[in-house]
ROBA-583403 format. One record per atom (N, C-alpha, C, CB): x, y, z. Coordinates in Angstrom, 2 decimals, decimal comma. Atoms other than C-alpha are relative to their C-alpha. Glycine has a CB too. Example, Ala and Ser with C-alpha at 12.3 -4.5 7.8 and 13.67 -1.06 7.14 Angstrom:
<nodes>
NODE     east    north       up
NODE     0,89    -1,19     0,00
NODE    12,30    -4,50     7,80
NODE     0,90     1,20     0,00
NODE    -0,99     0,03     1,25
NODE    -0,82    -1,19    -0,06
NODE    13,67    -1,06     7,14
NODE    -0,77     1,09     0,73
NODE     0,41     0,46    -1,42
</nodes>
This chain:
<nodes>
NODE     east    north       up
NODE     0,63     0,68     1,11
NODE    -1,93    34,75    38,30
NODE     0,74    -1,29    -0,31
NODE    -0,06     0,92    -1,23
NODE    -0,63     1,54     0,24
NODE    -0,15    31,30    38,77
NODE    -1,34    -1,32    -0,51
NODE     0,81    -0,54     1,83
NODE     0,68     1,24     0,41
NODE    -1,44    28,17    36,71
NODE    -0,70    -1,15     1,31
NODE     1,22    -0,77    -0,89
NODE     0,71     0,69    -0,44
NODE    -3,72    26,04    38,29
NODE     0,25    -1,81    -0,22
NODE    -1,09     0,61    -0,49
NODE    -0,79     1,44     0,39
NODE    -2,58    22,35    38,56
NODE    -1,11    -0,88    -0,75
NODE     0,61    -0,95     1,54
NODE     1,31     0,82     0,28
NODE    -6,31    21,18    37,20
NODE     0,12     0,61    -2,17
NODE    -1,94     0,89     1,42
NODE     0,03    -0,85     1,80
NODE    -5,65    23,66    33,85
NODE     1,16    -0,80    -0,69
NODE     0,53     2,14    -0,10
NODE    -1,83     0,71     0,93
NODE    -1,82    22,45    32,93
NODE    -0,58    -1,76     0,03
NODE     2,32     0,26     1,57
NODE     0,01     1,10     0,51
NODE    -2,94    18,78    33,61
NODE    -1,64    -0,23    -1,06
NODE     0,27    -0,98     1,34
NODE     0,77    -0,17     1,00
NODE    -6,14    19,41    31,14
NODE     0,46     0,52    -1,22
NODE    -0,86     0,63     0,36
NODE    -0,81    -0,22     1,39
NODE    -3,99    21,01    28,49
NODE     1,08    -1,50    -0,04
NODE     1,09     1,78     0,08
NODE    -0,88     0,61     0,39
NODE    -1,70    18,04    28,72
NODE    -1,04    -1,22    -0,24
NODE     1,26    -0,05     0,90
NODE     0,83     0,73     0,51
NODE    -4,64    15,61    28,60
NODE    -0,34     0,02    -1,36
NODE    -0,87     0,13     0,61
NODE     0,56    -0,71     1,33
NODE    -5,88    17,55    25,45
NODE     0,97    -0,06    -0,91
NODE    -0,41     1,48     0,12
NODE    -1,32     0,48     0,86
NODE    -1,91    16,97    23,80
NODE    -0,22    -1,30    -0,18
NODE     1,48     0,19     0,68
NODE    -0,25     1,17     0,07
NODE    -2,28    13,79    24,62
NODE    -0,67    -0,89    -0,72
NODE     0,04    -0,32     0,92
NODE     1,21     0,42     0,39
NODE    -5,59    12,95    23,48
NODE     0,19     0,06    -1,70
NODE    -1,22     0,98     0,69
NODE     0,32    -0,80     1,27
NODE    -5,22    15,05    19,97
NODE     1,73    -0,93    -0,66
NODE    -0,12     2,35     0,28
NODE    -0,78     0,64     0,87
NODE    -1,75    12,98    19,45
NODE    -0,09    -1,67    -0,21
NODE     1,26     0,41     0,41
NODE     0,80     1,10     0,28
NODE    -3,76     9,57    19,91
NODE    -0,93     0,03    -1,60
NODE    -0,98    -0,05     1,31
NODE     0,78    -0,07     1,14
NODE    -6,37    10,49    17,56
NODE     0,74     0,02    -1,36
NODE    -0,81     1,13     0,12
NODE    -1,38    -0,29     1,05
NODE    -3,61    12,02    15,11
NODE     0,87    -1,51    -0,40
NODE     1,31     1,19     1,00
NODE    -0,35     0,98     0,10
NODE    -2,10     8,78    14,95
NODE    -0,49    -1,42    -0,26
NODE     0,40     0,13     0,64
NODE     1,25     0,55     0,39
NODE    -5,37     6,83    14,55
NODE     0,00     0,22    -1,38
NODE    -1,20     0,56     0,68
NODE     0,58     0,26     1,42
NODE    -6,05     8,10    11,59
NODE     1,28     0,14    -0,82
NODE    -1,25     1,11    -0,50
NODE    -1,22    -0,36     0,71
NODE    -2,36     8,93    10,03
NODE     0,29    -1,75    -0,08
NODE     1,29     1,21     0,94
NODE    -0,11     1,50     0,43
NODE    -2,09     4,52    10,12
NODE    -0,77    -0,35    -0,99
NODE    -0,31    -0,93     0,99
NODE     0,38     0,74     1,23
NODE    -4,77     3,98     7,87
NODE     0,13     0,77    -0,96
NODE    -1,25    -0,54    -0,07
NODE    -0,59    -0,55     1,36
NODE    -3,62     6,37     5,65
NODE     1,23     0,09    -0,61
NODE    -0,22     1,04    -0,09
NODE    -1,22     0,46     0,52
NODE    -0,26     5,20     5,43
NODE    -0,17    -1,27    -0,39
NODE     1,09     0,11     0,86
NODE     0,54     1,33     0,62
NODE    -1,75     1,78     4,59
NODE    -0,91     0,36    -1,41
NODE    -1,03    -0,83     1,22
NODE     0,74     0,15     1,52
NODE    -4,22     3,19     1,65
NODE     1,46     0,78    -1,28
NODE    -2,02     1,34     0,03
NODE    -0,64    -0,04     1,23
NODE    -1,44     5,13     0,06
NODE     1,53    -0,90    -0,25
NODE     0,20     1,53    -0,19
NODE    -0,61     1,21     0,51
NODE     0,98     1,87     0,66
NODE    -0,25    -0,52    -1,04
NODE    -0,11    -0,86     0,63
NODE     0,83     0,68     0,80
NODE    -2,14     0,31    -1,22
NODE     0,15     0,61    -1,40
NODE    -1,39     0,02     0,55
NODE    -0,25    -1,13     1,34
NODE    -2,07     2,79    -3,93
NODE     1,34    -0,22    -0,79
NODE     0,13     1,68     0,59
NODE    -1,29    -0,08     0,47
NODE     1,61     2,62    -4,72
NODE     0,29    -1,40    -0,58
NODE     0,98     0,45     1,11
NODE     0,53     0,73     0,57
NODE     1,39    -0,71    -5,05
NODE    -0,61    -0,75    -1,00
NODE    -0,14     0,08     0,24
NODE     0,75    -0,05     1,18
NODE    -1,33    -0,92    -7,50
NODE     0,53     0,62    -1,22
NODE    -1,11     0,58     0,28
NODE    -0,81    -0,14     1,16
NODE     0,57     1,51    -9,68
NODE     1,18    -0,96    -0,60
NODE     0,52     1,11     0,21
NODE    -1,40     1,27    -0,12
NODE     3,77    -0,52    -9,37
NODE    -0,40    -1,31    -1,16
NODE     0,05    -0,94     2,07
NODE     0,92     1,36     0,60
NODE     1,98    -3,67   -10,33
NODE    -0,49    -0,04    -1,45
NODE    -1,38    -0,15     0,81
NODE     0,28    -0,02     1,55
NODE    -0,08    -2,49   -13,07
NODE     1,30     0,42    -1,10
NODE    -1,24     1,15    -0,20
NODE    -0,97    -0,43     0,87
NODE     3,00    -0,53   -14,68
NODE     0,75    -1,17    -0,25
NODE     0,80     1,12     0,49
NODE    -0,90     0,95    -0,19
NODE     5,03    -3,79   -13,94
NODE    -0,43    -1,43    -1,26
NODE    -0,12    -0,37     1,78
NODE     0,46     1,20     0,81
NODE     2,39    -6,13   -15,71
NODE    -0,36     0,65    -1,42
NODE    -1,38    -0,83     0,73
NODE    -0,58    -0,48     1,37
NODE     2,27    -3,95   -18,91
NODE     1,15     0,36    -0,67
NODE    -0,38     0,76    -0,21
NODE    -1,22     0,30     1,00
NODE     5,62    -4,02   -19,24
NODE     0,61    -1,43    -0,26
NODE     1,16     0,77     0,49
NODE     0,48     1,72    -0,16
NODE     5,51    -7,64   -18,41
NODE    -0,17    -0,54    -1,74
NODE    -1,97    -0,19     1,05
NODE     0,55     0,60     1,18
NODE     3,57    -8,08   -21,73
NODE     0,50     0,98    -1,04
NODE    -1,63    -0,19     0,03
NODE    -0,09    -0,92     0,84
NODE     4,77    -5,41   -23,47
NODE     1,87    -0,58    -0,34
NODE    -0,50     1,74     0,74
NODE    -1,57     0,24     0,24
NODE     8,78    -6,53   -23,41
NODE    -0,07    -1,38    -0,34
NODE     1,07     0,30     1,32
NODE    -0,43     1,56     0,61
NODE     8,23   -10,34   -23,44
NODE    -0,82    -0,73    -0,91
NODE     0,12    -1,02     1,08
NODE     0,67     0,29     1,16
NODE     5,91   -10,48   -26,27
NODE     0,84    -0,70    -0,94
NODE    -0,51     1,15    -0,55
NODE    -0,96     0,16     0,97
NODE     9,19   -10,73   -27,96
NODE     0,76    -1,61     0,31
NODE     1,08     1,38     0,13
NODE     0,09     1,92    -0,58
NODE     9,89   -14,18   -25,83
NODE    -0,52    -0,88     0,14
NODE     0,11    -0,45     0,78
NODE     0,79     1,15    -0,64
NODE     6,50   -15,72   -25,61
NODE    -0,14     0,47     1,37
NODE     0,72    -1,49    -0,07
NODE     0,30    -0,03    -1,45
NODE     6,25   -14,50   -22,29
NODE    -1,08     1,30     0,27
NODE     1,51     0,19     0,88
NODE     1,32    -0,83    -0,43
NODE     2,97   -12,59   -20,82
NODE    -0,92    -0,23     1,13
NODE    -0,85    -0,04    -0,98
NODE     0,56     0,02    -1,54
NODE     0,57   -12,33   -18,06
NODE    -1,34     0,57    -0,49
NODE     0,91     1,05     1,34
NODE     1,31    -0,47     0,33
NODE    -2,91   -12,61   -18,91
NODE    -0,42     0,76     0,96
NODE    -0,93    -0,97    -0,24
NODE     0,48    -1,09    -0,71
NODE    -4,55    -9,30   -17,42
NODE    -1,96    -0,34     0,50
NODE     0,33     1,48    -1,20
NODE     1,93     0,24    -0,77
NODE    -8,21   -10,25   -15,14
NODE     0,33     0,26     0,86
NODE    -1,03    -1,38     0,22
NODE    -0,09     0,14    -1,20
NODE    -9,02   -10,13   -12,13
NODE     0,83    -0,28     0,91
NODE    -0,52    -0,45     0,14
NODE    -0,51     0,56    -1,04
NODE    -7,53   -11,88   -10,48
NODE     1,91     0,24     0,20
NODE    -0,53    -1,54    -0,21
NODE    -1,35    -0,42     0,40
NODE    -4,29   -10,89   -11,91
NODE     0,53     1,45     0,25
NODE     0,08    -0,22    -1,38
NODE     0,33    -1,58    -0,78
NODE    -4,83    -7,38   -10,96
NODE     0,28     0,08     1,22
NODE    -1,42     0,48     0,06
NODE     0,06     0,25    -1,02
NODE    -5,81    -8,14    -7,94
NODE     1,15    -0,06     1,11
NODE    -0,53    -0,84    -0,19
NODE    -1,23     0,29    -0,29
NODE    -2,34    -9,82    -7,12
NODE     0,94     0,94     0,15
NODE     0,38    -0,73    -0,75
NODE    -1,24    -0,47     0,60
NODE    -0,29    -7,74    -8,91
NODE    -0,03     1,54     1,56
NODE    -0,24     0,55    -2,31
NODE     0,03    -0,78    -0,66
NODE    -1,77    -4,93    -6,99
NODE    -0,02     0,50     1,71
NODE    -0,60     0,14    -0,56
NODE    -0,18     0,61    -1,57
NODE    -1,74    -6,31    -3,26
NODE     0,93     0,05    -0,41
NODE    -0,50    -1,27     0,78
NODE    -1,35     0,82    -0,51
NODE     1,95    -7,60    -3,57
NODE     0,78     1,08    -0,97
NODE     0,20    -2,04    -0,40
NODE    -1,04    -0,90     0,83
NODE     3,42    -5,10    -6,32
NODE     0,78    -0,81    -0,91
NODE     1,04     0,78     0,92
NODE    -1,46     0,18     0,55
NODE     6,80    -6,00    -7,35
NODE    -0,13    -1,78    -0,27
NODE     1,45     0,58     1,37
NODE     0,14     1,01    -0,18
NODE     6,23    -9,27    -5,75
NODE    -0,59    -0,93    -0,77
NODE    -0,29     0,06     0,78
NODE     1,55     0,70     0,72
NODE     3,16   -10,46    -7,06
NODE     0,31     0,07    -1,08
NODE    -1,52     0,65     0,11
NODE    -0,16     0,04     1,88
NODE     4,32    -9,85   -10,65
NODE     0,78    -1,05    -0,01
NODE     0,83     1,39    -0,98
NODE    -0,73     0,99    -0,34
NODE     7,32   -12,18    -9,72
NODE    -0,95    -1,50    -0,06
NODE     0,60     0,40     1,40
NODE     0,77     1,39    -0,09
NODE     4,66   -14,72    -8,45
NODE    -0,51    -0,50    -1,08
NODE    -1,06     0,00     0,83
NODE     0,38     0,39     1,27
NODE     2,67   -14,70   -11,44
NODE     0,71    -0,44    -1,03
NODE    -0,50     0,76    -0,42
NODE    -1,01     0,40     1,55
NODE     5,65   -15,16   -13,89
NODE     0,41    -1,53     0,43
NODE     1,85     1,23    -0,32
NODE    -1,19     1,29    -0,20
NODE     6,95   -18,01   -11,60
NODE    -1,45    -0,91    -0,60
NODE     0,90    -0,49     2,16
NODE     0,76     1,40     0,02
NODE     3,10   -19,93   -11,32
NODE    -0,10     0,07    -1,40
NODE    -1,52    -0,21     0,87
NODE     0,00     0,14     1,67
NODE     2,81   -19,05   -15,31
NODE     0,87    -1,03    -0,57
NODE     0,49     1,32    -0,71
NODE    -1,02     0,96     0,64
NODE     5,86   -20,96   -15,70
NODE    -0,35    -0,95     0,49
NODE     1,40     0,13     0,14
NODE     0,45     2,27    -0,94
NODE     5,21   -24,16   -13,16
NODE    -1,14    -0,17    -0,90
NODE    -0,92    -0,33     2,48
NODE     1,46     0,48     0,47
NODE     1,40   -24,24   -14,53
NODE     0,50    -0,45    -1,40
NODE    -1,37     1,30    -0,04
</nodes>
């Protein structure tokens, strides 16, 4: 009852195949909950934003587009906004 060289290289096709796919989809779901984390980040970042420098004059009008930012870039993007708030 010895393996058949057509069976072992069809089970290793079938590893191979199933750790392609597996890896297909495990990228874009390390990119949506990048995206996700992010967005929390951001928003938490830009209500404390307005919530601490109320006391300085300092804030970050909340739209779109400010969202948007904050929530693509995070950390970053809050940064950006405080700097173009200031240049503008």
């Amino acid at each position: 009852m010895g393996f058949e060289l057509s069976i072992i290289l069809a089970y290793a096709f079938g590893l191979i195949l199933l750790y392609i796919v597996g890896w297909v989809l495990l990228v874009p779901l390390k990119f949506i909950i990048r995206l996700i984390w992010n967005g929390v980040i951001g928003g938490v970042l830009l209500f404390l934003v307005n919530l601490v420098g109320a006391a300085w004059g300092i804030g970050i009008v909340i739209n779109p587009i400010t969202a948007i930012v904050a929530g693509f870039l995070g950390v970053p993007g809050v940064i950006l906004l405080l700097l173009l708030q200031y240049i503008l």
